[in-house]
N, C-alpha and C positions, 0 to 999 in steps of 0.2 A: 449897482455899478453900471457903467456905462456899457450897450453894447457896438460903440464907435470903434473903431480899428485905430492905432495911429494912423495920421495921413502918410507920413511915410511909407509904412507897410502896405495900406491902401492903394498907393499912386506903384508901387513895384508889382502888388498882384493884379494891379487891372494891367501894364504891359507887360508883365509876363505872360498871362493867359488871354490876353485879349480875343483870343477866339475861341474861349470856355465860355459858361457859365460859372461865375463864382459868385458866395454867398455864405453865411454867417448861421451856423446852425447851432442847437446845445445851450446851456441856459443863459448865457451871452445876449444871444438873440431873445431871449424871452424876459431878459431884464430883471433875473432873478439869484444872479451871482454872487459868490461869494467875493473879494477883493483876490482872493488869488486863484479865482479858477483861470482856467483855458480860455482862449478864443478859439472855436473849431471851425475852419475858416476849410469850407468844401469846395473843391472844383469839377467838375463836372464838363465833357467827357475825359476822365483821366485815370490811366492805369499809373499802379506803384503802392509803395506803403507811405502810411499818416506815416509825418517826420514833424518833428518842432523847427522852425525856423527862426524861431524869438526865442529862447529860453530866458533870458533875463524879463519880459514882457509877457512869456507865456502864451504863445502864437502856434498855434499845432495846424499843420496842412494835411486834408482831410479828400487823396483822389477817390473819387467815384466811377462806374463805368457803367452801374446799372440805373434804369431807368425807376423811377418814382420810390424814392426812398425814404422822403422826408415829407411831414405833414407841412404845407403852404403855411402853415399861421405861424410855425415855429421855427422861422427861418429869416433871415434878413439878407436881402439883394445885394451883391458888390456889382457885378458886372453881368453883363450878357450877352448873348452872341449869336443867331440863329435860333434863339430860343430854346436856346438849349434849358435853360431855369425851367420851363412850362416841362420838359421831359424830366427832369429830376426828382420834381416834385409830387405830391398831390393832394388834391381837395380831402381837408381834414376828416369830412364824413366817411370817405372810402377808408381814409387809412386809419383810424382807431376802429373801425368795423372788423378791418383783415389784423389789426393788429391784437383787438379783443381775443379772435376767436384763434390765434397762433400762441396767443402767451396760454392760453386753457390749453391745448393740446400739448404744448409743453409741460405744464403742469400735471398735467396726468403721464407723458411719460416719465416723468422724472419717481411719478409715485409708485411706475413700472418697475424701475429699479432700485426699489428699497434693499433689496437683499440682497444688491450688490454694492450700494452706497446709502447703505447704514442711516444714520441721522441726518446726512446731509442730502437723500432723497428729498423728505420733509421739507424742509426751510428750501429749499429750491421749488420745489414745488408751489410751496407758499409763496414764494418771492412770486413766481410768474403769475398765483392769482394774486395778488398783491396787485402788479400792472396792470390786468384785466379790471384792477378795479378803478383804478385811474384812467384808462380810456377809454371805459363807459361815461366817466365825467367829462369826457373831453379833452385833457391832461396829458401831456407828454413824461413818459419817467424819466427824471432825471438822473441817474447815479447816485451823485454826492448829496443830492436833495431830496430823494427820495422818500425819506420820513418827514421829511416839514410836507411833504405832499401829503402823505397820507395822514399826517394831522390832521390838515387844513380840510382835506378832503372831507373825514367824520363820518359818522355812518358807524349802525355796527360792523361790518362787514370789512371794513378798515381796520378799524380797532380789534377786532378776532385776529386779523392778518397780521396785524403786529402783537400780539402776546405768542402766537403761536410759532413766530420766526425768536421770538427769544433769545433779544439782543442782549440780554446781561451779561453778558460775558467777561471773563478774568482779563485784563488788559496786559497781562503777559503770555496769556495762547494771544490775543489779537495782534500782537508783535511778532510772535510766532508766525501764524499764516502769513503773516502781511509777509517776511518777511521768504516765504517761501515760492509767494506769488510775485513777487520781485525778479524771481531769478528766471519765472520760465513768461514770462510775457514778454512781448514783442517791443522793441528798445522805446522806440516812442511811448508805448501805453505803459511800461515801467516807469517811465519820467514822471508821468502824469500821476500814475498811482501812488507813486511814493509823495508827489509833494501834498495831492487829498487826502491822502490816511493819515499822513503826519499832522495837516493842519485840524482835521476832525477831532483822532483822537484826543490832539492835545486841547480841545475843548468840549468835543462831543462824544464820548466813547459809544454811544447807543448809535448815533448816526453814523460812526464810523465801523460800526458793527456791521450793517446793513449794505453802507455803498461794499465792504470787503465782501460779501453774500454776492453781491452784482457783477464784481470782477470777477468773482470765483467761475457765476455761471459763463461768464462771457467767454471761457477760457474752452468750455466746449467739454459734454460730457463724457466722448470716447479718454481724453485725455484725464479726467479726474481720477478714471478707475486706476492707473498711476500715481497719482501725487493722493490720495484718500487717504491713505497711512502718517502722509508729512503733514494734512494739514489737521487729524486730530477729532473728529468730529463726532464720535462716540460709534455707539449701536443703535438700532433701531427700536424705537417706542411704538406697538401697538395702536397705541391712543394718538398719539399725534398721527398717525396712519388716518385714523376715525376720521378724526377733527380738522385734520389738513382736506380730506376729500369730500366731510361735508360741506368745509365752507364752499370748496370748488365747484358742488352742484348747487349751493345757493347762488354765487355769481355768475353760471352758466344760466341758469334760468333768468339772468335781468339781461342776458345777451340779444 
């Protein structure tokens, strides 16, 4: 799919922000979209929350206010302004280095609180070496693409990463969850999620397994020890304890 903006939308956020940096980030910009993802269309410097401003086109506005967030290769320029883009940004190598070595330490806390979040320690856990192992390749994680990444990627250490997240799942818990991370996300990224999960599952229910894993984490772990009951996720395995933290000391060590 394309990642062009309509010109219309284009010609309103260059004079609306004409004294930001605006820019085109998310798999849009990396020209590997689905037909109904998002355009996540960042501005930068700008306080407030992502809001949709296209919902029939799918146009999500994405303020920023911190400095270097987004890897340079995975992003597409709209406008600029004092160069503010160069402060947004940063060179790919720094940021899959800081970002490797932040998705492992997440990873191991999350394996911290197995006996307070049950099985869904684990698959968190996993998820974040999971990433780690995408941005040793260079690869940005995408959410909803997430598993064609780690397809493509290959490797044992990929493929471990996905048996051991153990997307099988009944697609009426998956309705379930979905259905419960609806209600406490933030109105914008509800929009969003509902129309990825619906379009997944109704084709991909293993991929739509996984992007649900990624919202879950996004929602921030002080918060799950709340919702841990609604969303279902069993007790704790042992072995997947084992096996989740060996794989994480193999992909530490290619750090």
């Amino acid at each position: 799919m394309s990642a062009e903006l309509p010109d219309d939308v284009m010609q309103r956020l260059v004079e609306e922000f004409k004294h930001k940096a605006v820019f085109l980030v998310g798999c849009r910009a990396r020209h590997n979209s689905h037909e109904w993802c998002y355009y996540d269309v960042v501005v930068y410097p700008l306080d407030g929350k992502k809001t949709i401003i296209d919902e029939k086109r799918r146009i999500a506005l994405i303020p920023v206010n911190r400095p270097q967030q987004f890897p340079r290769s995975s992003t597409k320029l709209i406008n600029d302004y004092n160069f503010y883009y160069a402060e947004a940004v940063v060179d790919d190598e720094k940021y899959f280095k800081v970002a490797t070595k932040e998705s492992l330490i997440r990873a191991i806390d999350y394996l911290l609180e197995g006996t307070r979040l049950g099985a869904l320690a684990t698959k968190l856990a996993t998820l974040n070496v999971a990433k780690a192992i995408l941005f040793l390749k260079g690869i940005e994680p995408s959410p909803s693409h997430m598993y064609d990444q780690l397809a493509d990627a290959g490797g044992e250490h990929a493929g471990k990463a996905l048996e051991l997240l153990n997307l099988a799942e009944d697609l009426g818990l998956l309705t379930h969850r979905a259905s419960v991370l609806q209600n406490v996300l933030p109105e914008a990224d509800a929009k969003i999620f509902t129309n990825n999960i619906a379009e997944l599952q109704a084709r991909w229910p293993l991929k739509a397994s996984l992007y649900l894993l990624t919202v879950v984490e996004s929602i921030g772990k002080e918060r799950l020890f709340d919702l841990l009951y609604e969303l279902r996720f069993g007790a704790l395995m042992e072995r997947h304890i084992t096996e989740t933290f060996s794989l994480l000391k193999d992909v530490a060590r290619m750090n």
